[in-house]
BAKOLVEX-142622 format. One line per 10 residues: number of its first residue (from 0); for each residue x, y, z of C-alpha. Coordinates in nm, 3 decimals. Layout:
residues N
NUM) X Y Z ~ ...;
END
This chain:
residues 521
0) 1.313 -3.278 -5.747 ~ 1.250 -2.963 -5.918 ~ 1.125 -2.797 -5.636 ~ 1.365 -2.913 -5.366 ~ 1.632 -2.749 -5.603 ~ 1.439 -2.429 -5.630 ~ 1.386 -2.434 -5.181 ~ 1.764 -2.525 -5.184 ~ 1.855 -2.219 -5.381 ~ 1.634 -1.997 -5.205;
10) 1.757 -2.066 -4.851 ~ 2.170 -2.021 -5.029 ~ 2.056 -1.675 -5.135 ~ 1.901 -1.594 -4.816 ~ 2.209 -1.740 -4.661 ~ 2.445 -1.504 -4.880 ~ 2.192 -1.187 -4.769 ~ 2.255 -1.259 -4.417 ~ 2.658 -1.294 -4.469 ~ 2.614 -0.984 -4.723;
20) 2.469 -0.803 -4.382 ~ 2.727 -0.969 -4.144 ~ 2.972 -0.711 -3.996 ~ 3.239 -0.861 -3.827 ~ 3.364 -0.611 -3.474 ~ 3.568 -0.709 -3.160 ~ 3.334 -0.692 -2.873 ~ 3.464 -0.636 -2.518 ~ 3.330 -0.809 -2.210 ~ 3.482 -0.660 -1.882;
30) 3.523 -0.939 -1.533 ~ 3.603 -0.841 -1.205 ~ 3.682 -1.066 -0.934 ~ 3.520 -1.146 -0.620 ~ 3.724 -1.022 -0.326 ~ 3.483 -1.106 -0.069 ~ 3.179 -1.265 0.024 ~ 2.928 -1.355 0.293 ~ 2.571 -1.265 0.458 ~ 2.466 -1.219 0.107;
40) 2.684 -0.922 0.001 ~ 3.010 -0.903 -0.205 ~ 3.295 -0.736 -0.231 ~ 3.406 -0.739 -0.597 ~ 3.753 -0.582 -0.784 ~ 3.836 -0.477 -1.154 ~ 3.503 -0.310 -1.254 ~ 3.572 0.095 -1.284 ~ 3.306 0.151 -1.499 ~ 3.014 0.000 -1.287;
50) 2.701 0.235 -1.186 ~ 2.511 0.257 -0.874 ~ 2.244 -0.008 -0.913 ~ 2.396 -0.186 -1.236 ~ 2.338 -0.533 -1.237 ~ 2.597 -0.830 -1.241 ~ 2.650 -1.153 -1.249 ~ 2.838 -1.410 -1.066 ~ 2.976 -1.709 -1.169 ~ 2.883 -1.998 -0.917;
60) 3.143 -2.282 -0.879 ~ 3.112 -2.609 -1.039 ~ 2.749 -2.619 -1.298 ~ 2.572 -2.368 -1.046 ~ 2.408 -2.101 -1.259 ~ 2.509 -1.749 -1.261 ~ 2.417 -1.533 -0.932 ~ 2.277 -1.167 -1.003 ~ 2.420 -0.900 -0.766 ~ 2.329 -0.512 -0.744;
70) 2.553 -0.224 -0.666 ~ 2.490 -0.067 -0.364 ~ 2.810 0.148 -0.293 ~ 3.146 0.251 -0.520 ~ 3.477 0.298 -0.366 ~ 3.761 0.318 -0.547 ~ 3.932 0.037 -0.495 ~ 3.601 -0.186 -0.429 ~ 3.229 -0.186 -0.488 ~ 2.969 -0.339 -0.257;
80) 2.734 -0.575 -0.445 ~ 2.381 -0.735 -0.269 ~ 2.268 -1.065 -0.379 ~ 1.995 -1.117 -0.518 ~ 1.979 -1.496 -0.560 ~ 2.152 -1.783 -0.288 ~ 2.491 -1.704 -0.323 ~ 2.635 -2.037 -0.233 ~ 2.805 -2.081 -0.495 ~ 2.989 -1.750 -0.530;
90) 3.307 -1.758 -0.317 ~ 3.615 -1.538 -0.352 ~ 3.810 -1.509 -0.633 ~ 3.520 -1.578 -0.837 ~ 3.463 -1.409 -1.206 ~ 3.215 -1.112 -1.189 ~ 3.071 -1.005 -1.528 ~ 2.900 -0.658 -1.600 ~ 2.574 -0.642 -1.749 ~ 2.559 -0.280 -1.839;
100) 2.174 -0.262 -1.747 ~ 2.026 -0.094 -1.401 ~ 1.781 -0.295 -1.202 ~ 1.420 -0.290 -1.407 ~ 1.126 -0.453 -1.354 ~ 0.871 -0.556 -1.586 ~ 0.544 -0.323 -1.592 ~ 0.203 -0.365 -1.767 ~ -0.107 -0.558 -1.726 ~ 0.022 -0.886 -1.753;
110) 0.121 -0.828 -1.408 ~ -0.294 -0.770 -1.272 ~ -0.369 -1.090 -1.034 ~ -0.047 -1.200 -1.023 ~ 0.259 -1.250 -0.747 ~ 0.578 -1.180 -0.844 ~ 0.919 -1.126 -0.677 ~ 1.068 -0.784 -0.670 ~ 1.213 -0.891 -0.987 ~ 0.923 -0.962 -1.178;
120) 0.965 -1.359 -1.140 ~ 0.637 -1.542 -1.065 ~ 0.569 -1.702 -0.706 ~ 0.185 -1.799 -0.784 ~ 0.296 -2.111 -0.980 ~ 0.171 -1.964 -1.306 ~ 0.301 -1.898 -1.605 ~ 0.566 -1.646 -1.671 ~ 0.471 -1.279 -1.646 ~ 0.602 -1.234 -1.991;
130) 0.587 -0.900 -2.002 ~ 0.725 -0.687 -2.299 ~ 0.783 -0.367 -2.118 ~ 1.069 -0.342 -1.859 ~ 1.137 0.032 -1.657 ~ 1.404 0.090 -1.409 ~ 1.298 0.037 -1.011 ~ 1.445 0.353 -0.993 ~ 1.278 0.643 -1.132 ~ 1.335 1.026 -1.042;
140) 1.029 1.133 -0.841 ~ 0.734 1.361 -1.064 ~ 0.840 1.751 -1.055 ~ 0.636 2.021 -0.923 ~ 0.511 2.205 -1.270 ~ 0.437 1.785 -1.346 ~ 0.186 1.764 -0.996 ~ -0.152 1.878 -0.981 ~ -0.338 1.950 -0.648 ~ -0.504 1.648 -0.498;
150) -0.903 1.667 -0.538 ~ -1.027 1.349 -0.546 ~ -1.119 1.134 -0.317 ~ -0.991 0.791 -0.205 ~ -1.274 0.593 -0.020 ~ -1.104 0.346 0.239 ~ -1.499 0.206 0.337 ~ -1.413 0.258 0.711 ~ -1.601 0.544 0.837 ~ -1.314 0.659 1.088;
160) -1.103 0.716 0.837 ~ -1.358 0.839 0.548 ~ -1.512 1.070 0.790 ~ -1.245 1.211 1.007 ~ -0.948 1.139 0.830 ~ -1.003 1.152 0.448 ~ -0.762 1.036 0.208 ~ -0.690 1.172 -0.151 ~ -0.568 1.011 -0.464 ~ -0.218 1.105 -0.508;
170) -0.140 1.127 -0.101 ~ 0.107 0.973 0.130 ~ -0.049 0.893 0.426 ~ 0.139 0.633 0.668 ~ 0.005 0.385 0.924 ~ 0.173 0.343 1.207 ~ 0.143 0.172 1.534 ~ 0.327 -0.105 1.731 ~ 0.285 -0.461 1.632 ~ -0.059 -0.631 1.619;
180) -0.276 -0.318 1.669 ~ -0.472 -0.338 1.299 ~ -0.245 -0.195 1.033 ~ -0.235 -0.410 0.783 ~ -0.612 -0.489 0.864 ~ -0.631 -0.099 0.750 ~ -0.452 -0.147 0.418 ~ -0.624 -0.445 0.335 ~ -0.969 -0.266 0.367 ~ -0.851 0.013 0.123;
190) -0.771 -0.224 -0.116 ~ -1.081 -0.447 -0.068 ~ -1.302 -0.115 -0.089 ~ -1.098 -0.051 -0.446 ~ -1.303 -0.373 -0.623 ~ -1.553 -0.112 -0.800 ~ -1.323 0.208 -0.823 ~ -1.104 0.173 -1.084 ~ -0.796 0.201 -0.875 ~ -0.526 -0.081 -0.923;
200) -0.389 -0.174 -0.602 ~ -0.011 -0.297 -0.553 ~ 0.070 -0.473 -0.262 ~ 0.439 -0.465 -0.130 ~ 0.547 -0.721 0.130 ~ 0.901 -0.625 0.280 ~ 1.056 -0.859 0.531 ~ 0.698 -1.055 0.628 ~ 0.678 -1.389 0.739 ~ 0.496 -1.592 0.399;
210) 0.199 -1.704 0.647 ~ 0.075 -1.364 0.702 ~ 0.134 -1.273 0.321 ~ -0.098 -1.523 0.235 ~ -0.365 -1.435 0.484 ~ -0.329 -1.118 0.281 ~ -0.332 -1.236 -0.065 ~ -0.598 -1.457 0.055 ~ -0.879 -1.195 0.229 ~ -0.841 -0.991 -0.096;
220) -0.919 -1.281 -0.344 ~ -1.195 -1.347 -0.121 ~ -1.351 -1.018 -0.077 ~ -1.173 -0.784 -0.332 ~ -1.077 -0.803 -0.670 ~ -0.775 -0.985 -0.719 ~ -0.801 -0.943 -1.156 ~ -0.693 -0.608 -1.035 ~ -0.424 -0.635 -0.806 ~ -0.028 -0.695 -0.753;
230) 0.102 -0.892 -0.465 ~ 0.482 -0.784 -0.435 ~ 0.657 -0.981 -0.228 ~ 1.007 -1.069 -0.072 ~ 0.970 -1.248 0.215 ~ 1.210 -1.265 0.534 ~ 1.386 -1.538 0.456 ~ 1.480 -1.413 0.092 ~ 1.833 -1.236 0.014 ~ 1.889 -0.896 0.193;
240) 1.912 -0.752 -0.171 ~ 1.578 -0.887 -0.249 ~ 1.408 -0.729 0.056 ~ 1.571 -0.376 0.011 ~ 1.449 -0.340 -0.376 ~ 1.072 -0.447 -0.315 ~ 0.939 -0.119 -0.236 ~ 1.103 0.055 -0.566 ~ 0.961 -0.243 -0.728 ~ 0.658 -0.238 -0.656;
250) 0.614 0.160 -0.692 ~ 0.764 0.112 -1.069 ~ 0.476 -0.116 -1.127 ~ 0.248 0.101 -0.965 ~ 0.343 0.352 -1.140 ~ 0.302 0.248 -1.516 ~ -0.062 0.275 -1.454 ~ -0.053 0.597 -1.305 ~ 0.153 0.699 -1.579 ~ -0.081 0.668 -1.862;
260) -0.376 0.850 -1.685 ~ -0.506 0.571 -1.433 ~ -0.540 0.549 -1.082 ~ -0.315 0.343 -0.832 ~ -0.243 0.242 -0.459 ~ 0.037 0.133 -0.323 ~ 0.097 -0.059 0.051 ~ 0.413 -0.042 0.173 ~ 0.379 -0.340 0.449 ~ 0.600 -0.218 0.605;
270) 0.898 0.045 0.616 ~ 1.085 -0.062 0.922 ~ 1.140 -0.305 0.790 ~ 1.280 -0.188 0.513 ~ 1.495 0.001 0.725 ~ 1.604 -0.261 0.947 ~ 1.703 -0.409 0.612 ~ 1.940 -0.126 0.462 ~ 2.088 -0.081 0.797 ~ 2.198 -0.427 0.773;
280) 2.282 -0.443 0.430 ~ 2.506 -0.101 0.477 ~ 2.729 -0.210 0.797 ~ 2.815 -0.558 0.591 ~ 2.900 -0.356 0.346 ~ 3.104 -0.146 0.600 ~ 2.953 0.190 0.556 ~ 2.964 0.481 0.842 ~ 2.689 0.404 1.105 ~ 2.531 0.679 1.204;
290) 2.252 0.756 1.532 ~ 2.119 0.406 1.613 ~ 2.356 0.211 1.341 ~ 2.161 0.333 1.046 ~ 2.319 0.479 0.778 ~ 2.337 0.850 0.673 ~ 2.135 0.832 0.393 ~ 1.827 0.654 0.579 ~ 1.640 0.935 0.511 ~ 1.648 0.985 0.176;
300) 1.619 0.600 0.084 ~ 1.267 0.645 0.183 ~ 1.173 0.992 0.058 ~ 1.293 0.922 -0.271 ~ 1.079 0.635 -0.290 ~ 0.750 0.849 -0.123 ~ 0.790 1.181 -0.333 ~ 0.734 0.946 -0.635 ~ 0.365 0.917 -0.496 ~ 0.168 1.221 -0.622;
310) -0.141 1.373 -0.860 ~ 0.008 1.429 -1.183 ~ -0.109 1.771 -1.432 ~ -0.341 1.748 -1.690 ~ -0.023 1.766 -1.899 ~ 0.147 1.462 -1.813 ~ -0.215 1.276 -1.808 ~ -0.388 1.320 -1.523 ~ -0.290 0.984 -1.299 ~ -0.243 0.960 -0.938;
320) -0.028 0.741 -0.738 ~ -0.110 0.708 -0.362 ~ 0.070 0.605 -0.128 ~ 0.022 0.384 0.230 ~ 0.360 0.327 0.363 ~ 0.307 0.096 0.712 ~ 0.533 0.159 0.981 ~ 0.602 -0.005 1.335 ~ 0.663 0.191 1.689 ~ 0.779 -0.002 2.000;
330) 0.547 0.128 2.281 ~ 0.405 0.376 2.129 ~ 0.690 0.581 2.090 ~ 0.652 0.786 1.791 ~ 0.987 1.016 1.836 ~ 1.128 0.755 1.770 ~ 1.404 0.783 1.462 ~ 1.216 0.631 1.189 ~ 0.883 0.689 1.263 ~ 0.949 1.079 1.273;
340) 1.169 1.037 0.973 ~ 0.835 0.849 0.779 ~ 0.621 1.159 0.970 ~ 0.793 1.445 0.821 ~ 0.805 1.283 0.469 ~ 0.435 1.209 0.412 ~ 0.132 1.421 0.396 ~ -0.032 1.246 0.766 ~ -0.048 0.945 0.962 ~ -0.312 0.714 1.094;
350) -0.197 0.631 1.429 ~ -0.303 0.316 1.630 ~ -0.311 0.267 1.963 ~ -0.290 -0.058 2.147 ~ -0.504 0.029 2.412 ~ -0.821 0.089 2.189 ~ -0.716 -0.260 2.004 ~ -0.733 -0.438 2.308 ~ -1.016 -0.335 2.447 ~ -1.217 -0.405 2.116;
360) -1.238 -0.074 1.949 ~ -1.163 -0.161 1.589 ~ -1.000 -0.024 1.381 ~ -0.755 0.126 1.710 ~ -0.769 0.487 1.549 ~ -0.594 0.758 1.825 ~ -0.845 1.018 1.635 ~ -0.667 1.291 1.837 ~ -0.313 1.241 1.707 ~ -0.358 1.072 1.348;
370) -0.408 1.378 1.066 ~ -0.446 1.405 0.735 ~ -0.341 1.698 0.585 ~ -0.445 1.744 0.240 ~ -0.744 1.489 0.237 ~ -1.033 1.723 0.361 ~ -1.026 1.914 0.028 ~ -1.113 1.547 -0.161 ~ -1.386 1.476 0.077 ~ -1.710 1.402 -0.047;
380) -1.990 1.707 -0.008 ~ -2.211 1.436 0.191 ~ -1.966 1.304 0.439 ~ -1.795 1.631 0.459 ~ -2.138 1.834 0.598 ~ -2.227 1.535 0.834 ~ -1.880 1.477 0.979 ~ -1.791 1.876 1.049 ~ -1.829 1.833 1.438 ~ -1.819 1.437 1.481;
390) -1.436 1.510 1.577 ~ -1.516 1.783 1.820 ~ -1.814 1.583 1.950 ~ -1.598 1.234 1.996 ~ -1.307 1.460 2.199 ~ -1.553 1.602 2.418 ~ -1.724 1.217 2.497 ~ -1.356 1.072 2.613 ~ -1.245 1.348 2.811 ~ -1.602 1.346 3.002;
400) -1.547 0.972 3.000 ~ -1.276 0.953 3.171 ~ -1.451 1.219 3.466 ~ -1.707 0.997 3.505 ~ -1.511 0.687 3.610 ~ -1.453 0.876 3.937 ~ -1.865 0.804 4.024 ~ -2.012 1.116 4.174 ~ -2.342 1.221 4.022 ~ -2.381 1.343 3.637;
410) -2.625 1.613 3.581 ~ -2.845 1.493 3.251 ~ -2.647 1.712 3.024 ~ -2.370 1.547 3.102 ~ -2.530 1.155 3.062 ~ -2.667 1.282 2.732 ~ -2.340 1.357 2.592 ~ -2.160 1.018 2.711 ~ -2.442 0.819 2.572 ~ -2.419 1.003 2.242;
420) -2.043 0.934 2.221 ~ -2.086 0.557 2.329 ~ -2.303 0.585 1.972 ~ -2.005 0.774 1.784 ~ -1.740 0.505 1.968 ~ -1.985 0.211 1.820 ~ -1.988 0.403 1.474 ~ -1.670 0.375 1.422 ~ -1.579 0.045 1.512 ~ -1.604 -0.167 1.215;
430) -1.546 -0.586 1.156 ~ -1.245 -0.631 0.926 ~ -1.351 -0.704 0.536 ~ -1.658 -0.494 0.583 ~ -1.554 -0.139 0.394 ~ -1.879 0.024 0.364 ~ -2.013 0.230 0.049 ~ -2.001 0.589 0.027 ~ -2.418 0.583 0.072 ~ -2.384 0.338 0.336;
440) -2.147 0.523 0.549 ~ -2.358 0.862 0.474 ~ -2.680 0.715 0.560 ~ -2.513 0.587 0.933 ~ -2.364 0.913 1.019 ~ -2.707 1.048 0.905 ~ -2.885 0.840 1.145 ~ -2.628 0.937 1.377 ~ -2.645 1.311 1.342 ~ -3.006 1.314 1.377;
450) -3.004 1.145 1.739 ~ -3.173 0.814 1.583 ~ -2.868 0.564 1.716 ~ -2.965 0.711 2.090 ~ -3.328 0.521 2.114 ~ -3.109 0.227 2.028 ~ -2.881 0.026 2.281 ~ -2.530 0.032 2.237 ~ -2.475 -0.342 2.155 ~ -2.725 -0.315 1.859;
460) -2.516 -0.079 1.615 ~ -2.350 -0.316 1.470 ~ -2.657 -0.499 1.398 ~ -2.801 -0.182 1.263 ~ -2.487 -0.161 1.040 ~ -2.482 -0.478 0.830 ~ -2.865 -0.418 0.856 ~ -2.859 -0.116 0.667 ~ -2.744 -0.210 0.302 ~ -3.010 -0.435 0.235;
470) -3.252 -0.180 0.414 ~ -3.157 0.073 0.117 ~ -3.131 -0.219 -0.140 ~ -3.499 -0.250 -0.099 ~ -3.611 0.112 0.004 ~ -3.412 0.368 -0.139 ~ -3.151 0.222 -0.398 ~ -3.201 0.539 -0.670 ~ -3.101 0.845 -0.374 ~ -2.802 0.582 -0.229;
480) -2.722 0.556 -0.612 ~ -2.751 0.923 -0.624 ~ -2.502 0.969 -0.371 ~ -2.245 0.695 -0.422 ~ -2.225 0.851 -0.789 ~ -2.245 1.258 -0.734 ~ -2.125 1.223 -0.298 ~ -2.397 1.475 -0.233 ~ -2.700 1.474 -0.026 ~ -2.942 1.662 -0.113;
490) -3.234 1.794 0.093 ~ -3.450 1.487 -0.086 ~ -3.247 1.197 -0.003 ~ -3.151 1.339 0.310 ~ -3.524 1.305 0.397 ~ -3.579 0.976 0.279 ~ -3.273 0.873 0.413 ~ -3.353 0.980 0.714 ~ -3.739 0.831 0.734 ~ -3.581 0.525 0.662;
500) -3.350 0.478 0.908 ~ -3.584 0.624 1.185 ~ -3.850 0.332 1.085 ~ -3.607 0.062 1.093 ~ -3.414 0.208 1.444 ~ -3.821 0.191 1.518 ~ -3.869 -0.188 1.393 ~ -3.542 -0.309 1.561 ~ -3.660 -0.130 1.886 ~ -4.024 -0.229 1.923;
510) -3.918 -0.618 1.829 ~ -3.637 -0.894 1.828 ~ -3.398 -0.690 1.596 ~ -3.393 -0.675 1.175 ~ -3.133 -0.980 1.154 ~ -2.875 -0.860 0.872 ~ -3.015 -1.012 0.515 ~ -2.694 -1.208 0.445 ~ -2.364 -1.220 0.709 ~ -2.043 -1.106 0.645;
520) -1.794 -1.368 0.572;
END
């Protein structure tokens, strides 16, 4: 009894500290009323003091739960809300409350291997995120005296890219093409080829249908590293709202990493969607159409998002954010408005053509008008001194290509050269899931270079290809070692590397073919 007074007294003191601490103030909530709704946006009165982006809340009819909303425009009189949740519920005349907090997502590790919403909600059928760390979607992009010049590489393992259009960490490079032609295939592979880099990877889906998301989400558990990625995704049939914050989403998230002195990529898949999206979100919300119905500010919606991609200074700790918006033409036409808007914003563009796609050259890289304009200085030493005139070399093949379909006889100069760039052609056509290792791809373009690939038919490069890493596994794993770690080649490895490959071109020619050790799945 004794002690069951002494607990009771305790707990009354405690009780008396708390109303000790207790300071009574009037608190004011603020309501607005719904003036109109439909298609998933709202029209909603009484709310002066709202801020661009500010989060609210609806009040559904009946027991529904509350509806969040966003603010996308201010008038006077009324202010345009998306929603970000079914709005069945919400009709007009409804109570609107204010929340006084912007649009955030949560950020951290937590987040690795998991898919989430672009509100941080779980889709996997896992556990809550339960992150402890929440940063606005939108964040003011790094300043100049805050960027560093971009220096290091970004291997994508596919040697068109690696060797002719490099890619550094902290660039914006978009892919763009019409539909099916490979670019998400593209993506994927960068990501894929980030399982032993360090990079974290953030994938954004905007507006895609949930069966090709999960081809996606599955190809990179299968050949990737998942423990190390972030599937973002708001699929088509989600809310409007949903769709048009993904990408600022998914660059927060991205961004925490890069932030505290990591490395991270970020797919955009894709930004026509996107566009497509505001466009539609903007005239329900009766905004000025501009050329083609899109908005005035179409522009900016997406540079905002792509300046936040760059190298940060030594100062603010050394991270990089890169960037690989996707983007879709219709017939190739890349004057058209939004591709040249996405052009002009990032640093090059990998274009794809569906004529190469279709007639099995994959990935469909138009090497003559994709660019990359600040990722030679990050490319490696090795692939650098054996790619200088592949480019030159590859133009020179089509154009006498294209002669030669006309028949007429070709002096032996001229058969040399075609054969040579049938050999560069079957180079650079790689299966999908297949990125290749920095020493792989060097010790290919070496064989190339040296005229080893032309005592070998066509058909048989690709055999030669998935041939080659366990040919160095078991010859020469210390100089591809050598290179993946320093990307040089030095005059020792070079002439290994090159003794190699001329004795198994040698085996491969003089008998059935060195059968790759294991297949690609």
């Amino acid at each position: 009894m004794a002690a069951l007074a002494d607990a009771l007294r305790t707990r009354a003191a405690e009780a008396r500290v708390r109303l000790d601490r207790f300071k009574p103030a009037p608190t004011l909530n603020v309501f607005g009323r719904v003036e109109r709704v439909g298609d998933d946006v709202a029209g909603v009165s009484g709310l002066p003091d709202a801020r661009l982006n500010e989060l609210l809340l609806f009040e559904a009819s009946g027991a529904g739960a509350p509806v969040m909303g966003m603010v996308l425009t201010l008038d006077p009189d009324l202010i345009g809300c998306a929603m970000l949740g079914p709005s069945a519920g919400v009709e007009a005349g409804s109570r609107v409350h204010t929340t006084g907090a912007v649009a955030s997502v949560p950020v951290g590790e937590n987040l690795l291997g998991r898919i989430v919403n672009p509100l941080g909600s779980a889709l996997d059928g896992g556990a809550d995120v339960g992150s402890k760390a929440f940063e606005p979607v939108e964040k003011p992009a790094p300043a100049i005296a805050d960027r560093d010049f971009v220096h290091q590489a970004l291997h994508t393992g596919l040697v068109v890219i690696d060797a002719m259009l490099p890619l550094g960490r902290g660039q914006r490079e978009l892919i763009i093409g019409d539909r099916e032609t490979g670019k998400t295939a593209i993506a994927v592979d960068a990501i894929i080829s980030q399982r032993g880099s360090g990079v974290i990877s953030v994938y954004c889906a905007v507006g895609q249908k949930m069966s090709s998301v999960s081809q996606v989400i599955e190809a990179v558990r299968r050949y990737g590293a998942p423990d190390r990625c972030i599937f973002v995704v708001a699929a088509a049939d989600d809310p409007p709202g949903l769709q048009w914050l993904a990408p600022y989403a998914a660059c927060t998230m991205a961004e925490y990493f890069s932030e505290r002195g990591g490395d991270a990529l970020l797919v955009i898949d894709d930004l026509t969607k996107h566009a497509v999206i505001y466009r539609q979100l903007a005239l329900l919300l009766r905004n000025p159409p501009g050329r083609e119905a899109y908005p005035g500010d179409i522009f900016y919606i997406h540079s905002r998002l792509l300046e936040r991609a760059a190298k940060l200074s030594r100062e603010r700790g050394g991270g990089s954010l890169t960037a690989l918006p996707v983007a879709a033409t219709e017939e190739g036409n890349l004057a058209a408005y939004i591709p040249t808007n996405l052009i002009s914003i990032t640093d090059g563009q990998i274009v794809l053509e569906p004529r190469l796609f279709h007639e099995g050259q994959k990935p469909a890289v138009n090497v003559g008008t994709s660019v990359s304009r600040v990722g030679g200085k990050t490319q490696p030493a090795a692939i650098r001194a054996l790619s200088e005139s592949l480019r030159l070399q590859y133009a020179q093949f089509l154009e006498l290509e294209i002669f030669s379909r006309f028949g007429g006889m070709l002096d032996e100069r001229t058969r040399t050269v075609i054969e040579h760039g049938r050999r560069i052609r079957a180079v650079l056509t790689q299966p999908q899931y297949a990125p290749l290792a920095l020493a792989h791809q060097v010790t290919l373009l070496l064989a190339l270079n040296e005229g080893l690939l032309d005592r070998l038919a066509v058909d048989r490069i690709g055999e030669l290809r998935d041939a080659i890493g366990d040919w160095l596994q078991r010859r020469g794993a210390a100089n591809a070692e050598r290179i993946n770690a320093t990307g040089e080649l030095d005059a020792e490895s070079r002439a290994v590397l090159r003794s190699l490959m001329a004795e198994l071109v040698e085996k491969m020619t003089s008998s059935a073919g060195v059968r790759p050790a294991a297949a690609r799945e």
